[in-house]
C-alpha positions as CSV (number, residue, x, y, z in Angstrom):
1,X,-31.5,72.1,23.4
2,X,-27.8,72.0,24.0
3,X,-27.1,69.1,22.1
4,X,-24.8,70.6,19.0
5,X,-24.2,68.6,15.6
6,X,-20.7,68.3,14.2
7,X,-21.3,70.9,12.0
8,X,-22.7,73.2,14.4
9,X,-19.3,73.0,16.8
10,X,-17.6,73.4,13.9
11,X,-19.4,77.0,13.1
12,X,-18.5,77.9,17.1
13,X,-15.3,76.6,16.9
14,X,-14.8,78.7,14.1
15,X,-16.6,81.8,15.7
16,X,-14.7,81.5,18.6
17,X,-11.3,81.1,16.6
18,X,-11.7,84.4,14.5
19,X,-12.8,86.5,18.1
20,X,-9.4,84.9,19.5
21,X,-7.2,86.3,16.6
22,X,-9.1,89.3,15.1
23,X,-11.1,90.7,18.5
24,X,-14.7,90.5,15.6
25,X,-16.7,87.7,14.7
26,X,-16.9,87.0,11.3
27,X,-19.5,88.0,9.0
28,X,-22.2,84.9,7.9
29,X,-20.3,85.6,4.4
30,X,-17.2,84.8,5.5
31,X,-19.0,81.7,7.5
32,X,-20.3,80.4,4.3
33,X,-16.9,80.7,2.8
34,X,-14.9,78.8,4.8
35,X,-17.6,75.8,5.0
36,X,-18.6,75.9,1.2
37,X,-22.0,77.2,1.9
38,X,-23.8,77.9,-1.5
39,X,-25.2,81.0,0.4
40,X,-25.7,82.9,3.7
41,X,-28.7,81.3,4.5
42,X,-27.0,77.7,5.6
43,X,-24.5,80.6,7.8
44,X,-27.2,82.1,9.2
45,X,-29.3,78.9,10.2
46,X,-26.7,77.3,11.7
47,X,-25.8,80.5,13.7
48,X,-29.1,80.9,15.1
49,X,-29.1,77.1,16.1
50,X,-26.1,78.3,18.2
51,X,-28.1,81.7,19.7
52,X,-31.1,79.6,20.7
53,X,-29.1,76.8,22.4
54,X,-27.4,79.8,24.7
55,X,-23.8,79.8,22.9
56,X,-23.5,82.3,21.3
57,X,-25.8,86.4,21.5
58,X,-26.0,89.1,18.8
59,X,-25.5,92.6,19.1
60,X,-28.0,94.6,17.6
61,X,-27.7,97.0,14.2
62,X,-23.9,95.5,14.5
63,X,-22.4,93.5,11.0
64,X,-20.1,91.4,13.1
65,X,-21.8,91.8,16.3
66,X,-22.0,88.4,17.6
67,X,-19.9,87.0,20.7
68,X,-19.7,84.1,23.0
69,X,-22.8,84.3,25.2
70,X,-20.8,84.8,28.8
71,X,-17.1,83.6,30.1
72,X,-19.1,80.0,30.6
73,X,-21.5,79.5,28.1
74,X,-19.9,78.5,25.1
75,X,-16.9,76.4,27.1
76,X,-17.4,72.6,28.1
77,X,-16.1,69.1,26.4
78,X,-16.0,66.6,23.7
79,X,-16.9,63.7,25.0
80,X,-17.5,60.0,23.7
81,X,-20.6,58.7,22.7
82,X,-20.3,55.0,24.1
83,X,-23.4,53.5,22.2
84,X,-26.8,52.6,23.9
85,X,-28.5,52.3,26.9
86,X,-31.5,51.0,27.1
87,X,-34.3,52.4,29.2
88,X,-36.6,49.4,29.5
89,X,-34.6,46.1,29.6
90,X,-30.4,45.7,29.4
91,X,-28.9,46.1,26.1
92,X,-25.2,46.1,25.1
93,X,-23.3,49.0,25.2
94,X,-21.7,49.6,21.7
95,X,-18.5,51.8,21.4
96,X,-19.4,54.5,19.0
97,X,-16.8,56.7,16.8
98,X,-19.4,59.8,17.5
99,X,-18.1,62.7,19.9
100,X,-21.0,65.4,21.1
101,X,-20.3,68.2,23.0
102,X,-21.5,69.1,26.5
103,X,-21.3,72.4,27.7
104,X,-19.2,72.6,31.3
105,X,-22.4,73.6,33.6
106,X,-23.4,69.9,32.7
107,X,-20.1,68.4,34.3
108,X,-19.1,67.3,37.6
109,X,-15.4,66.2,38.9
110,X,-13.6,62.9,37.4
111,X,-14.6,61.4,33.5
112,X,-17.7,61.5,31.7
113,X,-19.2,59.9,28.6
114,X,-22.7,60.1,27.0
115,X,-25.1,57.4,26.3
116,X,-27.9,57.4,23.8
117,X,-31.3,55.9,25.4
118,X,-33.0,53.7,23.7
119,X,-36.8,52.5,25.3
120,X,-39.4,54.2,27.3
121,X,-38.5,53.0,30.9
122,X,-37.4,56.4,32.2
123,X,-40.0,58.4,30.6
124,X,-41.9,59.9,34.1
125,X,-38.2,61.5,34.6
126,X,-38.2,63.4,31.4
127,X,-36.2,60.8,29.7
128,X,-36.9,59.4,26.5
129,X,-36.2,57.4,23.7
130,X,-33.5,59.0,21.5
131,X,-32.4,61.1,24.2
132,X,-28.5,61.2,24.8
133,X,-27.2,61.0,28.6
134,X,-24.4,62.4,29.8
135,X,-22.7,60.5,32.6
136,X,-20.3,61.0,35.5
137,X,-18.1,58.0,35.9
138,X,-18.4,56.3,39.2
139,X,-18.6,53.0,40.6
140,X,-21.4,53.7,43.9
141,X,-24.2,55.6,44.0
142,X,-26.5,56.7,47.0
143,X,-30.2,55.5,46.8
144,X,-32.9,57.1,43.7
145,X,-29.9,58.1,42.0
146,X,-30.0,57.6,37.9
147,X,-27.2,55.3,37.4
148,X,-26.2,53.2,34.1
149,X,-25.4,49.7,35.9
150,X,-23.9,46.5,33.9
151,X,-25.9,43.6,34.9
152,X,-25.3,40.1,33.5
153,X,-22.6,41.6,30.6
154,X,-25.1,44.1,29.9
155,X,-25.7,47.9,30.9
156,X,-29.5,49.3,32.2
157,X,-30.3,53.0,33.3
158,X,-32.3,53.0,36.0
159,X,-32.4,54.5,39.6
160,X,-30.8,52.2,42.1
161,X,-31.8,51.5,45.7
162,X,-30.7,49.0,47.7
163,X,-32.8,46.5,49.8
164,X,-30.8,45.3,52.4
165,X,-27.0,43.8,52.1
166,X,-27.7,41.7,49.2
167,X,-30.0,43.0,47.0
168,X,-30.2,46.1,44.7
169,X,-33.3,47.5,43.2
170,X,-33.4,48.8,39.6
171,X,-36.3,51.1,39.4
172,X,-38.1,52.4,36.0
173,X,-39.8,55.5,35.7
174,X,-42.7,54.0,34.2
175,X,-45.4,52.5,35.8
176,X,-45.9,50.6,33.7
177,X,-42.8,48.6,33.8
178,X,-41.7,46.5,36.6
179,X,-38.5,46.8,38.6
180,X,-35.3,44.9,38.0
181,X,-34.3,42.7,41.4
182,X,-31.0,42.1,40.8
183,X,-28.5,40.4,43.4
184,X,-25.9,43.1,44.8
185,X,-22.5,40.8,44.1
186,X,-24.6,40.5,40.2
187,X,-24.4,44.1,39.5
188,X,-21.4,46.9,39.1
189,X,-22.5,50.6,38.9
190,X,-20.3,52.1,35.8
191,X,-22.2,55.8,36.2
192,X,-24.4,58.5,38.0
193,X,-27.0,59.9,35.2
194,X,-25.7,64.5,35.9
195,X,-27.3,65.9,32.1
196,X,-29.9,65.2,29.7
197,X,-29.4,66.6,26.0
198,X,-31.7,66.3,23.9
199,X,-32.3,67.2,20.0
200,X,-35.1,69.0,18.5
C-alpha cells in the first residue's frame, strides 16, 4: 500500500522536482517524456499508483492539477533492504543492493532498515510471506514486542518475552508453530518490528 517501486519514486521524485522549480506539476506528457514512455497511459498508471498509496492528490478539471498530498505525506526515506527474514525458522540475512522507500509516519528516532519476510510464522499479526518490514534499530526490547533477533549466526522475527534471567522466548504468530526457547546469553536483539509495507 505504501510500498513504491523504483520507478514509481522516480515519477514523485520527478513531480516533486518540477513543483520545487516551476510552482505546477507537470503534465503526464511531459511525464512520459522524460521517462521514454511510448504513451501517456504508462504516465498516467504510474501516477495513480502514487494517488492511491496517499502521495500525491489531483485537483479537479485542472491540466497540471496534481500536488503532494499534505506537508508529510509524500516525505520519508530510502532505506536499505538488508535481505531476508524468515518468519518460521532462522535464515541468513543477505545484504541486498535494493533501496525502498518508507514514508516518515512509519519512522521512529535512531536507524532503520527493511527486511523482506520470508515464511508464514507471523501470519495471525498480519504478516506474511513476501511482505517487507521496516525496522527500528535497537539492541532491547520490552516483552510481545516484534523484534528481528540473531540467534546461532542467524536472524528470526518473532515477538520476544523473556522467562526469567536466562531465558528468552521467541513467539510465532501461528498456532501452529511452536515457540523458539532460546538461552538469553544465545541471543542479541538487532531490531523492534515499527511498519509493515506490503505490495499489491
Amino acid at each position: 500500500m505504501t510500498y513504491l517501486t523504483e520507478r514509481q519514486r522516480d515519477v514523485l521524485r520527478f513531480i516533486r522536482a518540477r513543483l520545487d522549480v516551476a510552482g505546477v506539476a507537470p503534465t503526464l506528457q511531459e511525464i512520459a517524456d522524460a521517462f521514454g514512455f511510448r504513451s501517456t497511459a504508462s504516465a498516467q498508471k504510474h501516477v495513480a499508483h502514487l494517488e492511491r498509496k496517499g502521495f500525491l492528490e489531483r485537483r479537479k478539471h485542472q491540466k497540471r492539477g496534481l500536488v503532494l498530498a499534505g506537508h508529510g505525506a509524500a516525505s520519508g526515506a530510502e532505506l536499505p533492504l538488508f535481505g531476508v527474514v524468515a518468519a518460521g525458522s532462522p535464515i541468513e540475512s543477505i545484504p541486498d543492493e535494493e533501496r525502498v522507500f518508507v514514508p516518515s509516519s512509519f519512522l521512529r528516532s535512531g536507524e532503520h532498515f527493511v527486511l523482506r519476510v520470508r515464511g508464514d510464522s507471523m501470519i495471525d499479526d498480519g504478516v506474511h510471506d513476501g511482505d517487507l518490514v521496516v525496522v527500528q534499530q535497537a539492541h532491547a526490547a520490552k516483552d510481545g514486542e516484534m523484534v528481528v533477533a540473531l540467534v546461532a549466526g542467524e536472524v528470526t522475527l518473532k515477538r520476544i518475552y523473556r522467562e526469567g534471567a536466562s531465558r528468552v522466548r521467541l513467539q510465532p504468530a501461528n498456532p501452529a508453530l511452536a515457540p523458539l526457547l532460546v538461552p538469553a546469553r544465545e541471543l542479541q536483539v538487532q531490531g523492534v518490528v515499527v511498519g509493515l509495507l506490503r505490495r499489491y
